[in-house]
C-alpha positions in Angstrom: -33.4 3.1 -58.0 -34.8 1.6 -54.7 -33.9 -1.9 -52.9 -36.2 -5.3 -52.6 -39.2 -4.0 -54.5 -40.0 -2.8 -57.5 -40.6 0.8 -58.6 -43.3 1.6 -61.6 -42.5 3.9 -64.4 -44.3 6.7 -64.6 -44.5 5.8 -68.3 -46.9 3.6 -69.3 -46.2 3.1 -72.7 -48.8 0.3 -73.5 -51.7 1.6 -71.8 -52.3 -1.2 -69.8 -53.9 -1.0 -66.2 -53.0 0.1 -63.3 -54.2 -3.4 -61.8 -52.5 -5.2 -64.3 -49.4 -3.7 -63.7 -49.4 -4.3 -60.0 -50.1 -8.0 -60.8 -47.6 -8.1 -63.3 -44.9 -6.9 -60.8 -45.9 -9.2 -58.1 -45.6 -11.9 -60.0 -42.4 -10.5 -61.5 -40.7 -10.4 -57.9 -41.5 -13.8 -57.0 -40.2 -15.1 -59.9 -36.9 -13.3 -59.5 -36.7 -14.0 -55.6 -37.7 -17.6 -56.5 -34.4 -18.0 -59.2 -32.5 -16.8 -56.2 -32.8 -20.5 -54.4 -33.6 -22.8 -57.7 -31.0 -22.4 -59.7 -27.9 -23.9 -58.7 -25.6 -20.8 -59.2 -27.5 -18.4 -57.3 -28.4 -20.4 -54.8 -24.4 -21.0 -54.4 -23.6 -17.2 -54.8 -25.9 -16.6 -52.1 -24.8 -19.1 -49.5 -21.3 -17.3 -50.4 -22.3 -14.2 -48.9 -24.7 -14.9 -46.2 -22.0 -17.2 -44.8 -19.2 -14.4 -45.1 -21.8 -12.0 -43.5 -22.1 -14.6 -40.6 -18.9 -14.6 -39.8 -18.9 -10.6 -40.0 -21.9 -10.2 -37.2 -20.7 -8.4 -34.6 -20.5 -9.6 -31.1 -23.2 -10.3 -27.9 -23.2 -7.6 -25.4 -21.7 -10.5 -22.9 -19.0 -10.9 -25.2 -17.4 -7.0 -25.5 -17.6 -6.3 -21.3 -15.8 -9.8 -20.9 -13.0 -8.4 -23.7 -13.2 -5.4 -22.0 -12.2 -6.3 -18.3 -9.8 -9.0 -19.9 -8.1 -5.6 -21.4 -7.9 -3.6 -18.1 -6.6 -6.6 -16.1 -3.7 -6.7 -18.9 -3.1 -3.1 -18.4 -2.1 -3.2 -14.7 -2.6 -5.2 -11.6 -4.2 -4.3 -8.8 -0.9 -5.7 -6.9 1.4 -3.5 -9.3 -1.1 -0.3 -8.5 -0.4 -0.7 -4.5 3.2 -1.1 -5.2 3.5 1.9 -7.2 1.4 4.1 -4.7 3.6 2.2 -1.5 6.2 3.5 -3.0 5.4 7.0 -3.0 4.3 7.0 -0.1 7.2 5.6 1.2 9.6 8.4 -0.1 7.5 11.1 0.6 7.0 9.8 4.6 11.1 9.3 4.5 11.7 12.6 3.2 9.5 14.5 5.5 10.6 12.7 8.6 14.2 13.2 7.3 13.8 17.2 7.3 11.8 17.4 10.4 14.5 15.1 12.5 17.1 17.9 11.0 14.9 21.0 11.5 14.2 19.6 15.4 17.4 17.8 16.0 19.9 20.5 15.0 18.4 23.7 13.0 16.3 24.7 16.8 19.2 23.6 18.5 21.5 26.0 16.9 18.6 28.6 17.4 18.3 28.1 21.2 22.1 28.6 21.4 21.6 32.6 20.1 24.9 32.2 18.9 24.3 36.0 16.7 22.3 37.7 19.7 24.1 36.6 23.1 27.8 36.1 21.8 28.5 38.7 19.5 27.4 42.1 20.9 29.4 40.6 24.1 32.7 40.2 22.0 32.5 43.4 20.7 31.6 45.4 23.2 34.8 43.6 25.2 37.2 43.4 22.6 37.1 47.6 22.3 36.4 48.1 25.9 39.8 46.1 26.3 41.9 47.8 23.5 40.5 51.5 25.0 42.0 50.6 28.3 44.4 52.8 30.0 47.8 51.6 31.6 47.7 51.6 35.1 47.3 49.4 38.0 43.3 50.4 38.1 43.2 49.8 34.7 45.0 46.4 34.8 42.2 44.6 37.2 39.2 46.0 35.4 41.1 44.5 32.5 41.5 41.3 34.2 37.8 40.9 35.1 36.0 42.0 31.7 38.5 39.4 30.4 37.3 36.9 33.0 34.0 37.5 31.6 35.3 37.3 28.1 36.7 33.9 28.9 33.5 32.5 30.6 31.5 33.8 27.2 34.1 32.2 25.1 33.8 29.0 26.9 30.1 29.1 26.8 30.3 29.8 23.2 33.2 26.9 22.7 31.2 24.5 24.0 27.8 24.9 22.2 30.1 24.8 18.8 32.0 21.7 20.3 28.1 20.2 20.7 27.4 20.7 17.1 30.4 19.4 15.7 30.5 16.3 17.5 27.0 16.0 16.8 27.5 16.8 12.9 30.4 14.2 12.6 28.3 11.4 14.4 25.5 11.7 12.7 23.0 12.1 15.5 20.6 15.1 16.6 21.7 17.8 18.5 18.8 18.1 20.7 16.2 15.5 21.4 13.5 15.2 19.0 9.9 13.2 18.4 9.4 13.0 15.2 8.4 9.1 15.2 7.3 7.3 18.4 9.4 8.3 21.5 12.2 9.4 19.0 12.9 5.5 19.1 13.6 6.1 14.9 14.7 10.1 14.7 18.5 9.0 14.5 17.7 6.5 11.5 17.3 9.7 9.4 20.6 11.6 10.2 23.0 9.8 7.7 26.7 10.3 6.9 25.5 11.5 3.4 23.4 14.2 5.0 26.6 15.3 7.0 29.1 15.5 4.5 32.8 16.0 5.9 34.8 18.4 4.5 38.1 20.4 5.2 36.1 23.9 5.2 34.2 22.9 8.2 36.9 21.7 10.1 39.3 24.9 8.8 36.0 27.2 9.9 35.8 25.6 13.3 39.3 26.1 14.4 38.9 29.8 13.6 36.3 30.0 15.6 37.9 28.3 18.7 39.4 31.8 19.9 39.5 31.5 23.7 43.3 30.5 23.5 43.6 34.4 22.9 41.4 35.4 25.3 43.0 32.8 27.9 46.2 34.4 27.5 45.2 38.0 27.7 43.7 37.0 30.8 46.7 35.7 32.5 49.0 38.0 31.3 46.5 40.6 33.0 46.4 38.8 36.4 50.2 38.3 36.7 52.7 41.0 38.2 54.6 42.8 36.8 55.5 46.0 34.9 52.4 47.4 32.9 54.7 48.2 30.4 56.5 45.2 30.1 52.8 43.3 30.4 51.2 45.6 28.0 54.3 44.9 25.2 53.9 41.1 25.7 50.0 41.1 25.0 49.8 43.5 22.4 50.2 40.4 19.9 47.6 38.6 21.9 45.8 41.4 21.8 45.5 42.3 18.3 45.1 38.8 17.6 41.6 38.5 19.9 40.9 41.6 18.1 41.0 40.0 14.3 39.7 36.6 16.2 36.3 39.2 17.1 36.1 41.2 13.5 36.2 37.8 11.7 33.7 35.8 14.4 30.9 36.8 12.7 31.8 36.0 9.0 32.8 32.8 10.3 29.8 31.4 12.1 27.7 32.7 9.3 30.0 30.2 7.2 29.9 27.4 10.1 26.4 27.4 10.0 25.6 27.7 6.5 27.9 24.2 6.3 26.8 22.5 9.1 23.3 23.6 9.2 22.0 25.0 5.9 23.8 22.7 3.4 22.8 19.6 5.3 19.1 20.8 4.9 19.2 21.9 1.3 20.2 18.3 0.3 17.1 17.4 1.8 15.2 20.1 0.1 16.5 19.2 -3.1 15.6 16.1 -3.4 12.0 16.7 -1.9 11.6 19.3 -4.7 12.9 16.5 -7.4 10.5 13.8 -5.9 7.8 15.8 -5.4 7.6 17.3 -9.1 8.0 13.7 -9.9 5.0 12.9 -7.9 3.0 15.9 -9.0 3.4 14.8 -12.6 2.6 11.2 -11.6 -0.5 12.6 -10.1 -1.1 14.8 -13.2 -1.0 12.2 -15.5 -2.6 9.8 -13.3 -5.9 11.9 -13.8 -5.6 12.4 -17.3 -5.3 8.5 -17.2 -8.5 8.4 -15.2 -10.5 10.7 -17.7 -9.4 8.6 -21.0 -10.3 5.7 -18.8 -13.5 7.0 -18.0 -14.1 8.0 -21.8 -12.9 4.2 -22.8 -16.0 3.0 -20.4 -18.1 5.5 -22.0 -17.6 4.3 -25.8 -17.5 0.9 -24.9 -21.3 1.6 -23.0 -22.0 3.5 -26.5 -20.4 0.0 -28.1 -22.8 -2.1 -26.4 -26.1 0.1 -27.1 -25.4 -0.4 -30.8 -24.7 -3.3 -30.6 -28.3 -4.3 -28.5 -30.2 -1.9 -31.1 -28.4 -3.9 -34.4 -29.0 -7.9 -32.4 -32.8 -6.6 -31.3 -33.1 -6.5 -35.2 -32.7 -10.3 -35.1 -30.7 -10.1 -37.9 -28.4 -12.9 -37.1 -30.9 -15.0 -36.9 -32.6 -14.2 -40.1 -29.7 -14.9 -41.9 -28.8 -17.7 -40.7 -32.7 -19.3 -41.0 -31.9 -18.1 -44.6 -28.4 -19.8 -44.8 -30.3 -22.8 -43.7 -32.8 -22.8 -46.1 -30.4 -22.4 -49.1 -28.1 -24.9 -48.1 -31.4 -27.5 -47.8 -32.8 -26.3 -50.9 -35.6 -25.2 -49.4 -38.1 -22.7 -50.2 -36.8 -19.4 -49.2 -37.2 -15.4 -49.9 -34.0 -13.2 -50.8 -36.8 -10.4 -51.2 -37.7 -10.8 -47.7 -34.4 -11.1 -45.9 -33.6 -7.3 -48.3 -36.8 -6.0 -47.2 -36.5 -6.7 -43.2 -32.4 -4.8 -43.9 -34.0 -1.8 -45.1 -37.0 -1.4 -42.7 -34.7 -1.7 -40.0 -32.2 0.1 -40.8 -29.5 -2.4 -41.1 -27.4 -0.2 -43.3 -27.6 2.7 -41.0 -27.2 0.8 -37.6 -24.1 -0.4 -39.1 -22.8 2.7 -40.0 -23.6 3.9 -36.5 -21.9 0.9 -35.0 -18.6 1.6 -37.1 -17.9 5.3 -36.0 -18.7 3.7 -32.4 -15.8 0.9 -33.1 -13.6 3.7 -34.1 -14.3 6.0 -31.2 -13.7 2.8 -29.3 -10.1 1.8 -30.3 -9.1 5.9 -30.3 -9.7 6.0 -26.7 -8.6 2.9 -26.0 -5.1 4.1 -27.8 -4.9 7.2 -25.8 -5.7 5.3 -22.6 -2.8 2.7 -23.4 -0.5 5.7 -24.4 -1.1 7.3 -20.8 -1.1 3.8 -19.1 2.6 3.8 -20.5 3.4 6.9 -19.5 2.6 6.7 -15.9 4.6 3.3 -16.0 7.5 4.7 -17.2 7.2 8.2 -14.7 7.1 5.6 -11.7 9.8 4.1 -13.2 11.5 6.7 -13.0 10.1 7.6 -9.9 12.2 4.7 -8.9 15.3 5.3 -10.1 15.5 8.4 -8.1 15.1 6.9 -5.3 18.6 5.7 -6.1 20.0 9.6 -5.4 23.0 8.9 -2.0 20.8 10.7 0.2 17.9 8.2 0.5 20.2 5.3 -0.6 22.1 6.2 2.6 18.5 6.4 4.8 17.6 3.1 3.8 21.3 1.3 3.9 20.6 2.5 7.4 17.6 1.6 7.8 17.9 -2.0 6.4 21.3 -2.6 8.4 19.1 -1.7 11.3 16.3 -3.8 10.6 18.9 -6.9 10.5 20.5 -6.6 13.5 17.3 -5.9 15.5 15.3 -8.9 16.9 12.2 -9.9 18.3 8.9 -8.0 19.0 11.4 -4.8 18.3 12.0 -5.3 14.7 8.0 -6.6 14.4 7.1 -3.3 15.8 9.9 -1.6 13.4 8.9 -3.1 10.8 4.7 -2.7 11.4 6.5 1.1 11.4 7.9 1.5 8.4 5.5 -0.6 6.5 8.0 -3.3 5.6 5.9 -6.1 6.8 5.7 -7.8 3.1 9.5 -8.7 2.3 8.1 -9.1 -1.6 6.6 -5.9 -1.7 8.4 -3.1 -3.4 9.2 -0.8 -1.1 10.6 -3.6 0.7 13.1 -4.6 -1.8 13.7 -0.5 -2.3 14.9 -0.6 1.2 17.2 -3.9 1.0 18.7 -2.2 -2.0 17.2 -5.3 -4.8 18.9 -4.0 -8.3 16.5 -6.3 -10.0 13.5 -3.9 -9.2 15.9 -1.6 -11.5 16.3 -3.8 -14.2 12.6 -4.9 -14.1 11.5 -1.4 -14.4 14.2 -0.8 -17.4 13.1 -3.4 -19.3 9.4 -3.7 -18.6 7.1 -2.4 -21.5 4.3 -0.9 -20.0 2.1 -1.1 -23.8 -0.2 -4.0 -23.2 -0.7 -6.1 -26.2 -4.2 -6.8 -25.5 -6.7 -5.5 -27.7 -10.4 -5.9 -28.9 -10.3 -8.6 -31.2 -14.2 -9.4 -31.2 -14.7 -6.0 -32.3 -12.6 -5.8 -35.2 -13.1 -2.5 -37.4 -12.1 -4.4 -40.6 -15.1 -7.0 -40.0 -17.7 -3.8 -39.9 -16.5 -2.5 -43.2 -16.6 -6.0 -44.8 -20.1 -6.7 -42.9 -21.5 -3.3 -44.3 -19.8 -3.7 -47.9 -21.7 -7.3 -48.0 -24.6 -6.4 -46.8 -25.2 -3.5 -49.3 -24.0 -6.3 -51.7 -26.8 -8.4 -50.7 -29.0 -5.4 -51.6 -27.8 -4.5 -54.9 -28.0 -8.1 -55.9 -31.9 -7.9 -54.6 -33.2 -5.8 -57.0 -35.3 -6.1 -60.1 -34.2 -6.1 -63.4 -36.1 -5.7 -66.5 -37.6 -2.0 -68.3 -40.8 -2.0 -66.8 -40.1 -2.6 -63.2 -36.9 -0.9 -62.9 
């Protein structure tokens, strides 16, 4: 069976001519296209589904790249974009400057003391030099000076540990560092959350404040009297300085793992939580690029079917035929089923449907990624809530609010807190909204293609094949 015009049957079962029978179908097709605009029914039935298929034509070119921009504007804003990378940057610049302020300010300080290499072998070597001694008065003044010596080592070593505890329970580097311009910012980063107080570092310090030992041994040394009677009164001292030395070392391998380590593994931590964070962000940021760039892809695809289906002039046709019917005017059905199938109307269509689909299945994936990369800088956000960095920028904003003139311009030209509506901005002011905007937000847009509507291509194609089916011929000889 074949659409618009008639077949012959191989049979000819009354002999008549081959002519004939071509005239005889002509006329037969007229007659039957004519019907489809004369009688009253038809004509009716017809207007029916060319107006339904008019309403089904898919949209200009003009019309999808419009829908399609309206759609990316409702998936983000170029403002909200900045914001979200500001942000990042902003933690990741804190953090950094935060561990190289610690690493400068107090980890090479510590270093440049040689607390292991100068002070130790020296307390050792002393402390069995002086319990090898012998008693005599020869004896007695070597004694006296190696524990002269002792006691300007043990003051040395005092006051570098006094250095690092003050500096640990103010907050403030140890040595001088440049980590921003002129070190003018380098004690912003040293917090009271990043020097946590506890009893074991005091407890650890006052072991290792020894020199009271040492101080005694040494005046018990330089006084007269009988060795006897000197060496009987020091031996407490004595063995005291001597536990004092065998623990030193265990000690200041404690001190500094709480007042230099610690400090600088709370900073590593949460580097290593933000910056998996941002490596997931940045992960999913390109597989939010690659459906994006497969979105733009279909929708060019979109718009080549849909140029191939309109350079058909199909639209047109039908409604020059819609026209005509509702006018009662003359008119051919025949043709308008003809000009579908030499053009392909039925497979454009087709074509144009799997295109729609492809369409809205990447246009789902790249909404489900949009929403996941809101809600990963959302909770991006929230850990920037963790006490370390709340306690940088409590700092930070308290000193940004008591500074004044060109100094907090430049300060804040420095930090990149310029825009007080900007995110990072109300990150650093401590704004809970931000919080409760991000927890609430839904990042889904409810946008979608509504010209191109995959329901309207099914009915469209199901009509048009209609409009076929009702095109062809009926009757035993021409069927």
């Amino acid at each position: 069976m074949s659409y618009a015009t008639a077949n012959k049957n191989q049979e000819n079962e009354f002999g008549l001519s081959e002519k004939l029978l071509g005239t005889i179908g002509t006329h037969l097709n007229k007659t039957l296209d004519i019907r489809q605009y004369i009688l009253h029914l038809r004509r009716e039935s017809n207007m029916y589904k060319v107006r339904r298929a008019l309403k089904q034509q898919p949209p200009q070119s003009e019309e999808i790249w419009a829908e399609y921009h309206t759609f990316l504007d409702a998936v983000t804003s170029s403002r909200d974009r900045n914001d979200r990378s500001d942000v990042i940057r902003l933690i990741g610049l804190t953090l950094r400057n935060m561990q190289k302020v610690f690493e400068r300010g107090f980890c090479d300080g510590w270093s440049r003391m040689n607390v292991y290499f100068d002070m130790l072998p020296d307390l050792f070597i002393h402390s069995k030099t002086l319990n090898a001694s012998e008693d005599s008065i020869e004896q007695k003044q070597w004694r006296a000076d190696l524990l002269n010596v002792q006691l300007i080592v043990s003051k040395i070593s005092l006051y570098h540990l006094d250095r690092v505890h003050d500096a640990y329970h103010r907050a403030v580097p140890l040595v001088n560092t440049s980590v921003t311009p002129n070190g003018s910012y380098d004690g912003l980063y040293l917090t009271k959350e990043l020097f946590k107080h506890t009893q074991d570092i005091n407890d650890t310090y006052t072991r290792l404040r020894y020199t009271e030992h040492v101080d005694k041994l040494f005046h018990l040394n330089v006084t007269d009297g009988h060795m006897t009677e000197i060496k009987n009164t020091s031996v407490d001292h004595n063995s005291a300085f001597w536990r004092t030395v065998a623990d030193y070392e265990r000690d200041l391998k404690q001190y500094e793992s709480l007042v230099i380590k610690q400090p600088l593994e709370r900073i590593v931590k949460v580097i290593e939580m933000t910056e998996t964070d941002r490596k997931d962000i940045v992960a999913l940021a390109v597989a939010n690029t690659d459906w994006k760039r497969n979105y733009r892809q279909s929708v060019d695809d979109l718009d080549r079917r849909l140029t191939a289906y309109h350079h058909t002039n199909m639209t047109a046709m039908l409604k020059s035929y819609f026209d005509d019917l509702k006018n009662e005017r003359r008119t051919s059905k025949l043709h308008i089923a003809v000009t579908i199938q030499a053009n392909n109307i039925m497979h454009l269509l087709e074509h144009f449907k799997e295109s729609v689909l492809r369409t809205q299945d990447h246009m789902r994936a790249y909404i489900t990624t949009v929403d996941n990369l809101g809600r990963m800088h959302c909770n991006f956000y929230m850990n920037t809530r963790s006490p370390l960095l709340q306690a940088f920028f409590s700092k930070l904003h308290h000193h940004l609010n008591i500074t004044t003139g060109s100094e907090k311009s430049v300060m804040e030209d420095y930090v990149m807190l310029s825009n007080r509506t900007s995110h990072r901005a109300r990150i650093v002011r401590g704004d809970e909204t931000l919080y409760h905007e991000c927890t609430n937000r839904s990042f889904v847009p409810s946008h979608s293609f509504k010209r191109v509507s995959i329901r309207k291509i099914y009915d469209l194609k199901k009509n048009m094949d209609t409009f076929l089916r009702t095109t062809r011929l009926n009757g035993k000889l021409f069927r």
